[in-house]
Structures are given as structure tokens and as C-alpha cells.
N, C-alpha and C positions, 0 to 999 in steps of 0.2 A: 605346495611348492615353497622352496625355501627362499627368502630373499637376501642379497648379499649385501644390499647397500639400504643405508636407512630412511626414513619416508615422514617427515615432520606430520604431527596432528594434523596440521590444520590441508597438510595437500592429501593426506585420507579423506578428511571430510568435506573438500571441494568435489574430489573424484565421486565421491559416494553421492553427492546430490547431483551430480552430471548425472551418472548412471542413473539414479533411480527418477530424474526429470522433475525434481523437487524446486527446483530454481521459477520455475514460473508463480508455483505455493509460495515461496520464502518471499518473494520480490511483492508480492500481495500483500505478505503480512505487514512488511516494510511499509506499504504503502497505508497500511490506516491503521497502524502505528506513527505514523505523520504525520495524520490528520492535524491533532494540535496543535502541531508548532507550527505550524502550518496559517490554521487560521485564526489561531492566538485563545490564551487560556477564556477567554469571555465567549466567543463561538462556539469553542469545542464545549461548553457549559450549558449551552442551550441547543446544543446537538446532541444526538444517542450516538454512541461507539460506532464506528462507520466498521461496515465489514466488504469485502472483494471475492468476487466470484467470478471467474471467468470473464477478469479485466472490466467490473463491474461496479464500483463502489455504490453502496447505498448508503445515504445520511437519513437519519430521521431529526427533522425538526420540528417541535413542538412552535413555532411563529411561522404565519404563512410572508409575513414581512419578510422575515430572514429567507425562506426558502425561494422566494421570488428574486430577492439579493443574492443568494449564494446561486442561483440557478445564471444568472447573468453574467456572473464572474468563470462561470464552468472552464471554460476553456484555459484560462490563467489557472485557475487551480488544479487540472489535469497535469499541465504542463511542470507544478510545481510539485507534485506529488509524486510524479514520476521521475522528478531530478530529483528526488529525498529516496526514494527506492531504490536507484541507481540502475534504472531499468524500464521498459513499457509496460509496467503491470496494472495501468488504469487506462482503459481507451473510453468508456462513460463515466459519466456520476448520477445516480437516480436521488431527489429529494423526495422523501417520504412522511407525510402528516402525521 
């Protein structure tokens, strides 16, 4: 099919991840990709790379100190995680030793 009128990059590649349901994937990565700034370069250093699965984040930390602090704070860090994704794509955080 031919098209007559022209279609900027960037609304091909909004359509294309409507279509293919990638926005929930993308909003994920956004989301621990956040982590850091999040909870400041001294945190994110004695945490492992947070990853998201099915609105899931997992932190590993290496101090059960911190992981009992950051588990208290969960609910503020959800909340902030998901206003830096610009989306719902964290509804837990699991801390992992």
C-alpha cells in the first residue's frame, strides 16, 4: 500500500511498539535503569543491577543492614520508580542477599 502523506520516525516507532505490546518491556527497562538516581550513586554501589519481570524488581544487596532499610522504604521507592518510568511498571521490589 502506498502512502500519500508523510509519517515522522518517531510516530512509526510509537505505533510499532503499541502494536507489537513492547511498552510494558520498555517501561521496565526504564525502571531499573532508575534505580540509581534514584537512590543515589553510594546505594546503587552496594546493590547488584536491579532487573524487572513482570512488574517485579529484584535488588541484590550485599548488607542485610541496607536490605532491611531499603525494604522499609519499598513503598516510596516504588512510587518513585514508577514516576522516573513514566508508567506502572514496578508493583514489588524483592531484596535479595
Amino acid at each position: 500500500m502506498k502512502r500519500t502523506e508523510s509519517v515522522s520516525v518517531a510516530e512509526v516507532l510509537r505505533q510499532a511498539i503499541e502494536e507489537s505490546d513492547l511498552a510494558g518491556r520498555l517501561a521496565e527497562t526504564k525502571a531499573a535503569a532508575a534505580w540509581p538516581s534514584i537512590v543515589g550513586a553510594s546505594i546503587a554501589g552496594q546493590t547488584g543491577k536491579p532487573f524487572v519481570n513482570d512488574g517485579v524488581m529484584t535488588v541484590v544487596c550485599r548488607s542485610a543492614t541496607l536490605r532491611q532499610e531499603l525494604s522499609m522504604q519499598r513503598s516510596i521507592l516504588i512510587r518513585l520508580i514508577n514516576q522516573a518510568a513514566g508508567a506502572e511498571a514496578v508493583t514489588e521490589i524483592r531484596f535479595k542477599g
